[in-house]
N, C-alpha and C positions, 0 to 999 in steps of 0.2 A: 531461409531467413529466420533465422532463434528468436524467439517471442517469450519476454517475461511478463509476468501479469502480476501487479499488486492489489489486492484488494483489502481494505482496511478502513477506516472513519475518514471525512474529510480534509483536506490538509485545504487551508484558507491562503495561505502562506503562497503566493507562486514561485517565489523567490525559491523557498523549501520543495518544490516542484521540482524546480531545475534542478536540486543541487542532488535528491531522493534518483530522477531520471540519469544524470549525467555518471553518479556513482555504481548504478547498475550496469550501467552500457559500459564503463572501465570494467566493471568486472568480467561481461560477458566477452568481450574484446580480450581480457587478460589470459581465461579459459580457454576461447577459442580458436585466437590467433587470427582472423580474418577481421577486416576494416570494419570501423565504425558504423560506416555507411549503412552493414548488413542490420541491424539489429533495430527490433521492435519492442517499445516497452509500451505497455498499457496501464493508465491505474483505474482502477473501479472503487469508485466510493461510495461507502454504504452508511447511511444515516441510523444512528444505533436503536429504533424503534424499529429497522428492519434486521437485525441480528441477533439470534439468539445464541445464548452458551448455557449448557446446561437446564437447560429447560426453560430459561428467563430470559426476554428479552434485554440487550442491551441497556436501553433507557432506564427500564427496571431495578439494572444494578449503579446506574448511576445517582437513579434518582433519592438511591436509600444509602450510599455512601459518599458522594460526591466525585468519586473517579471511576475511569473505566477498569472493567475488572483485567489483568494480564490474562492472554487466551494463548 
């Protein structure tokens, strides 16, 4: 069973859920040529006071420029 896993800030959006999940699973289906059915996507959302880059926690770099930094 091929399993993708996103991990990333939280998406609030469920609509943007489906549409994030539905796009993966086309692709892995496209790759691997067996049914829909098989495939497992997970997301993991990480609140950016738990993520660091570079030494600095997310929150850190948001809170001193107003966006998240590209990682």
């Amino acid at each position: 069973m091929p399993t993708a896993t996103v991990e990333g800030p939280p998406i609030k959006d469920l609509d943007k859920k489906r549409m994030l999940t539905r796009e993966i699973t086309d692709a892995m289906e496209k790759a691997y040529g067996i049914p829909r059915d098989a495939y497992v996507v997970v997301i993991r959302e990480n609140e950016p006071e738990n993520v660091c880059v570079g030494g600095k926690l997310l929150c850190d770099h948001i809170s001193g420029s107003g966006k998240t930094p590209q990682v």
